[in-house]
N, C-alpha and C positions, 0 to 999 in steps of 0.2 A: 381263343383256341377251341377246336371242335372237340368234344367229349370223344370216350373210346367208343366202338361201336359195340351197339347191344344186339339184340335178340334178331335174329336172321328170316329173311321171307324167303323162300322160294322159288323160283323162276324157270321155267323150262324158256328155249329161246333159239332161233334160227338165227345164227350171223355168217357174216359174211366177210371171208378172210381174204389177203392177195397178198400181193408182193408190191410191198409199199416204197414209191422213191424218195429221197429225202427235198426238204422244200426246194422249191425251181425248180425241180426236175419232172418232167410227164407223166405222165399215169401208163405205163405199159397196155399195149391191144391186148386185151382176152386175160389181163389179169386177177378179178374177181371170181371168186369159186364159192359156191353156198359150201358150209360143214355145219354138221349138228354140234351144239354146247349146250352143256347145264352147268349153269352157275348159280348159287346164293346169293342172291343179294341184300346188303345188311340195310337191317332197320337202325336209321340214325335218331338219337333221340331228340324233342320238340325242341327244346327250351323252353324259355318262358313264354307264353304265348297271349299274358295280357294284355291288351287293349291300352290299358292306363300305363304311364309313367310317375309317379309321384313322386318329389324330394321334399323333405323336410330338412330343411338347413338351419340350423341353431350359429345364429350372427352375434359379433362383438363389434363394436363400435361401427356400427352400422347408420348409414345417413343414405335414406333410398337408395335400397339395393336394388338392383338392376343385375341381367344377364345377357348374354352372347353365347354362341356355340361358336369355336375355335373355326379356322380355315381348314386346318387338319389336326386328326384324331391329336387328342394328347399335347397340343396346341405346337406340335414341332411346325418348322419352318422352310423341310424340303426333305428330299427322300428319294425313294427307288424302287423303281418297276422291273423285278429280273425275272427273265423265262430261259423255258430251256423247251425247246421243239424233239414233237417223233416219238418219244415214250421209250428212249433205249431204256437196259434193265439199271444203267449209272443214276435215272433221275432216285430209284432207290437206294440204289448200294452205297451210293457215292455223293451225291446232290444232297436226298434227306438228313444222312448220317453228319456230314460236315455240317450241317445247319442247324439240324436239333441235338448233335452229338451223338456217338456213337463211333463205332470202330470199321476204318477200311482197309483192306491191305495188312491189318495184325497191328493198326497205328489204331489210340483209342487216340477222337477228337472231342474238343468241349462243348459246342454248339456255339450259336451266335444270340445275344439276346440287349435288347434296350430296354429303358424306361418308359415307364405311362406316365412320367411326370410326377408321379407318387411313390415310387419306392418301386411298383410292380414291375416286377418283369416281362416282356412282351418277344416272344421266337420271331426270328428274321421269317420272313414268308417268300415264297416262291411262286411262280406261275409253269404250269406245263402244259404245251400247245399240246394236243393229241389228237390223233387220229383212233377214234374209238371199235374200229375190227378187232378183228381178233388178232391179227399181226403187232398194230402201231404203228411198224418203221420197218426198213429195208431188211434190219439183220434176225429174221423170226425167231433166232434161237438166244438171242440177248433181247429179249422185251422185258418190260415189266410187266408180270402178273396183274390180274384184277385185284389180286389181294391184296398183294403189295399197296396198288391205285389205293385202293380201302384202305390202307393205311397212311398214305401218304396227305388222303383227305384228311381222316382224324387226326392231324397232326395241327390242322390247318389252311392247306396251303391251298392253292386252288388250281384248276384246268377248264384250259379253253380250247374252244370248238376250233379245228385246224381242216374242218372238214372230214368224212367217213376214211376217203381214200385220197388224200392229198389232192382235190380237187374234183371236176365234173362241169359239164355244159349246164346243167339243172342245177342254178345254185340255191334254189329251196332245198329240194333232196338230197344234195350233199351238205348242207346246214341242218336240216330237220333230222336227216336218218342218223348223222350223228350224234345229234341232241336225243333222240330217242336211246342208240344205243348205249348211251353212258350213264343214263338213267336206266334203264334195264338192269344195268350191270352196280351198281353204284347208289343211288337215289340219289344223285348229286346233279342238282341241274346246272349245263354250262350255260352262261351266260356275258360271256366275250367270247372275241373272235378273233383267232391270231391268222392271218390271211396264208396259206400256205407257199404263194407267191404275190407277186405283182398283175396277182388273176383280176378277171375281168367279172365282177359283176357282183363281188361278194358285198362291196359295201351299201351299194344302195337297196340288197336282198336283205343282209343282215339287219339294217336300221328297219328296213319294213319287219321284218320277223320280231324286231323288239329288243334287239342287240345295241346300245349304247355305246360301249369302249369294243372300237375295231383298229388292228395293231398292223402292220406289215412293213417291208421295206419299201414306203411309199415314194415313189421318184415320180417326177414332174414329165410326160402329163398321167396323170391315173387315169386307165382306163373308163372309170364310173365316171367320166366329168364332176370330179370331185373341184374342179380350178373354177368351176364356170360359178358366177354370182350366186350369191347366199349357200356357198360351200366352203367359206375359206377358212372352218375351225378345224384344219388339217395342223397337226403340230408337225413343221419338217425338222425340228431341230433335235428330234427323239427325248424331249420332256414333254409333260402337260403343266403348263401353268396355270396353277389351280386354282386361282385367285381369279384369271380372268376366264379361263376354259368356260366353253357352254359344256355342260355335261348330258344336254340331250343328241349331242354328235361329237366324241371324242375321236379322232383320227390320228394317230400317233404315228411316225414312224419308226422304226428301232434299230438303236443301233448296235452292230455285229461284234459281239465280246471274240468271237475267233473259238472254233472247236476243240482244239488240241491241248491248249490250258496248258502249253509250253511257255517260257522266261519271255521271248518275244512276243507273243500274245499276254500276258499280265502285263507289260507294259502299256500295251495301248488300253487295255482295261484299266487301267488306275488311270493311264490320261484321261478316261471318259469320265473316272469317278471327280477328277480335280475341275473339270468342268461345269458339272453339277454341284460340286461344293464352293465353288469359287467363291459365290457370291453376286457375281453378274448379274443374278437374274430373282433375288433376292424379295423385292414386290412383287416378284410373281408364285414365291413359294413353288419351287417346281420339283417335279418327281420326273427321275430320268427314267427313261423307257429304252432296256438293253437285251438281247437274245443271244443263246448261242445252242449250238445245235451240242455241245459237250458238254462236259468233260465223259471224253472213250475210258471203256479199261483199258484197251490194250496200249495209251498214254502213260507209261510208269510215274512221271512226275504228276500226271493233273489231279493227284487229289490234294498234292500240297500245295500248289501251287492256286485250286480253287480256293484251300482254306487261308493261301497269302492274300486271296485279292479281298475276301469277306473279312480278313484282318484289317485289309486298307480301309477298308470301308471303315469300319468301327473306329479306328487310332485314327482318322483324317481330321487333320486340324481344323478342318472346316464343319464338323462333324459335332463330338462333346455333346452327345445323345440328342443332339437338335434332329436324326433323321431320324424318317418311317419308312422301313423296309417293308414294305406291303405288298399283297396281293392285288392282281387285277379284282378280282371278285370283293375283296376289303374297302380298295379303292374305292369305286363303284356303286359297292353296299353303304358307303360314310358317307357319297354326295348325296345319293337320291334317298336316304334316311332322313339327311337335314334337310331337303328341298319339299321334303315331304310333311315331316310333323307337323303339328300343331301345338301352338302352344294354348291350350284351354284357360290356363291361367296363370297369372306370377301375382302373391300377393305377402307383404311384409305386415305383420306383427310387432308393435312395438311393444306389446305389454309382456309377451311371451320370449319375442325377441327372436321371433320362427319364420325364416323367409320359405313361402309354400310353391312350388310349380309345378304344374300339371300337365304334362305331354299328350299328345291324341298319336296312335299311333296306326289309323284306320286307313289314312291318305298312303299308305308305302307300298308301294309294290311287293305283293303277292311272293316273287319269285326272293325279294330279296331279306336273305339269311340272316345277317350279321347286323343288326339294328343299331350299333352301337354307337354314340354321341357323345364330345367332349365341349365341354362349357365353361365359358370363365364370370366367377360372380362379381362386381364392380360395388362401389359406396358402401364395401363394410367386410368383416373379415370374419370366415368361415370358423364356428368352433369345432362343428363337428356334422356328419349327414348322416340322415338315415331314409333309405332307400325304398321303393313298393313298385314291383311291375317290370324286375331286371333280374340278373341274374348276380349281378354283382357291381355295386358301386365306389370308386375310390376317390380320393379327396386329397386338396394338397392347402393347406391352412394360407402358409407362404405365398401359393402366386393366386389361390383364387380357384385354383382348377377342380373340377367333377368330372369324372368319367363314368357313364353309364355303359356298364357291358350286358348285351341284350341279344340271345339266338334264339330264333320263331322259325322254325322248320314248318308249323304246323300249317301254311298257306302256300306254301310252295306248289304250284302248279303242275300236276304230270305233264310233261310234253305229245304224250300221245293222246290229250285232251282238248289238246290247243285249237281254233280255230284258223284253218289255213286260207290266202288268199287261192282265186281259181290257178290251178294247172292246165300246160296242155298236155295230152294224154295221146293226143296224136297228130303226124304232119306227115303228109303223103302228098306226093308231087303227079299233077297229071297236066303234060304240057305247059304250057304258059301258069299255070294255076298251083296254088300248094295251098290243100286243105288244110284247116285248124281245126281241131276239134278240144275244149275246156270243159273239164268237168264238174263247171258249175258257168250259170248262164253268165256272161259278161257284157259290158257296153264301153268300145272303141271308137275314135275317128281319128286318129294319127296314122298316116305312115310311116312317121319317123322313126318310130320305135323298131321296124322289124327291117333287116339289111341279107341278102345272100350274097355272099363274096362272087363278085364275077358277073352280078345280074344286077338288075334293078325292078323296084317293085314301086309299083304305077299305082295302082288304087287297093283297094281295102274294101267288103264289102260282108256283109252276113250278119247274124245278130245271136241273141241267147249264146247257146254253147256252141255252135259250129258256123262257120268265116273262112274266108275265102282272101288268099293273096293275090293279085293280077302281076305278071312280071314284064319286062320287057322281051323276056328271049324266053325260049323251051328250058327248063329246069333241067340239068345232066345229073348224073350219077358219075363219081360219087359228089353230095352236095351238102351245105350247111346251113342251118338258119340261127339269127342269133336275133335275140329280141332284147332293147335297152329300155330300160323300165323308167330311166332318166328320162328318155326322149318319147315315149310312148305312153298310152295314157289308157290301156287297159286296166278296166277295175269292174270288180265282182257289182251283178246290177242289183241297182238297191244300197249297198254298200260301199259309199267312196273311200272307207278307209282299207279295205282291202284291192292292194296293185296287185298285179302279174307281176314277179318276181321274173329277175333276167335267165333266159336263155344264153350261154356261150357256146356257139360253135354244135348245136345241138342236130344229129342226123337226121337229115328227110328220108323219108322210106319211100321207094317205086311202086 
């Protein structure tokens, strides 16, 4: 769990507010408006930020001790991915409160919490898709505050990039200016991405950007040619099976808890939960992947009715502390931790009777927060651990278990640091022809990649930063170009690992 926040930076900041629709729904013409904002944004503290890991375990009846790191945290055996899209002001008043405890409505509630397998206590975590304006969502006078956001992080829990303004034809710039914004406002880097619809182009933009776990209501066919060969780590079943999932392309789809958090909707929400507790799918250890755009206030019943389904959760027979209520960003943080470390060393002591291992924890990803690692010891029985390079270590004698809990803020990457693949910066139509202009030189030879509805495009020609479309007919007004990053094979020159991110539906100028 994230400490409180301390000591405050300052930020003066140009954003940009609108009138936001809810997912599925279009971006309204001429809805973005610049207004000036001053916000604080808090300094969150590092954590631990060293290098090493080191355990010393003091063994009994020990015969070559050996180790493993669990499939998931705390060595549970399946779990739950819950979101709640749009930023209304309930992800605080009402979401937070029933999860960490707290009072809605003049009802005090208890919070929701499990085991680490050790005794400790661990808070249900959440995910909030968000669009990071200064709106959030359609209804501007029910958002939640930056503050609140600020608190909701220090709680915990995590938010994902849902885009600026619930979409855009530029799906760098609506991933990027998002990601910048929330980090202005916050110092909290997003890193998933809850698709705001069944939009076109976010996933194969996202993965190039460095986004891993991408969420949506994915239906069959996805626009990204997510179906076509060496794409098919798409979970349609709205879990991730953890066990076998690649977790350098998690594609999830999710399914719809229902917004109103009325007696008919708790119904289908605990059928989903009986689903993923069943058992079924049990080798695969899987975490359900679920979203709802609720619970409203003006719902009288949904806050009891939220706090009956996270009851179901808890009391499910299938259940008896074997699940992890997690976050995307936990999720996420716990594969590419383990994928990552090193183990520098593991070595047993017979005279001392001290099994020693030594973590590397140089290989992890930059961006990622939450270091934290669960490990089961084998060929001998732990008497007791003591810990260097964490913030906090637990232990459980009985099954073997260690949990290392470890927060490193201190590499986190600013996002307006980042190095971007080329942009185009202009497309202007003259007759058969539509300039390109990038602004940074590039090297093409696809036409497959760029498509104008209505036309067709014949050759391809120009070099560095500025290129030329040849079409089959005059270009009209009004027109679109859309560029598929799948099928097209622009990339910054010199640099293969930077593509041109998709264009959807993006405006040619006269």
């Amino acid at each position: 769990m994230l400490h409180t926040l301390h000591k405050a930076l300052k930020y003066v900041v140009v954003l940009v507010s609108a009138h936001i629709p809810y997912c599925n729904h279009p971006l309204p013409a001429g809805a973005a408006k610049e207004t000036a904002s001053i916000y604080i944004a808090p300094k969150l503290p590092l954590g631990d930020t060293a290098r090493y890991v080191r355990l010393e375990i003091e063994m009994k009846k020990a015969i070559k001790p050996d180790f493993y790191f669990t499939d998931l945290p705390y060595d549970k055996n399946k779990g739950l991915m819950l979101m709640k899209d749009d930023a209304s002001i309930t992800d605080y008043t009402m979401v937070l409160k029933i999860l960490s405890g707290g009072v809605v409505n003049g009802k005090t509630y208890p919070g929701f919490t499990y085991t680490d397998g050790t005794g400790k206590k661990i808070g249900y975590k959440y995910s909030f898709a968000i669009n990071p304006n200064e709106g959030h969502t359609t209804d501007l006078e029910n958002v939640t505050s930056w503050d609140q956001i600020n608190q909701i992080i220090a709680k915990g829990h995590a938010f994902m990039n849902h885009s600026l303004f619930h979409g855009g034809t530029d799906k760098l710039k609506a991933i990027k200016d998002a990601e910048k914004n929330m980090w202005t406002h916050t110092h909290y880097r997003m890193t998933e991405i809850a698709v705001p619809s069944n939009d076109e182009g976010y996933v194969t933009s996202g993965l190039q950007l460095g986004y891993h776990l991408i969420t949506s209501q994915f239906g069959e066919p996805v626009p990204d040619g997510n179906n076509d060969p060496g794409n098919q780590n798409i979970s349609w079943g709205s879990f991730i099976p953890m066990t076998t999932q690649n977790f350098n392309k998690v594609l999830v789809s999710r399914y719809n808890l229902g917004d109103q958090w009325n007696s008919a909707e708790l119904k289908v929400s605990e059928n989903f939960i009986d689903e993923i507790f069943s058992g079924s799918n049990t080798g695969k250890k899987p975490i359900g992947a679920a979203f709802s755009h609720g619970p409203f206030k003006e719902s009288k019943d949904a806050p009891d009715n939220f706090f009956a389904f996270l009851t179901y959760i808890q009391n499910h027979p299938g259940n008896h502390d074997s699940a992890w209520i997690t976050s995307s960003k936990d999720l996420m943080n716990y594969e590419q931790t383990k994928a990552a470390v090193i183990v520098i060393s593991k070595h047993y002591d017979a005279a001392t009777k001290k099994f020693i291992i030594i973590l590397d924890m140089k290989n992890v990803d930059p961006n990622v927060v939450s270091r934290n690692l669960s490990l089961k010891i084998t060929g001998g029985t732990i008497s007791t651990v003591h810990g260097q390079g964490s913030n906090d270590i637990t232990f459980n004698p009985l099954t073997g278990l260690i949990n290392i809990y470890k927060t490193d803020r201190s590499k986190v990457i600013d996002p307006y640091q980042d190095a971007l693949p080329p942009q185009i910066t202009s497309i202007v139509a003259k007759g058969k022809i539509i300039l390109l202009l990038y602004d940074k030189p590039v090297t093409q030879s696809k036409i497959e990649g760029y498509d104008v509805p209505g036309n067709k495009v014949i050759s391809l020609s120009g070099d560095g930063k500025t290129w030329q479309l040849h079409l089959l007919n005059t270009v009209q007004s009004p027109q679109t170009l859309f560029y598929r990053m799948q099928l097209g094979d622009a990339i910054q020159t010199g640099n293969h690992k930077m593509h041109v991110c998709n264009y959807a539906g993006q405006p040619i100028k006269f």
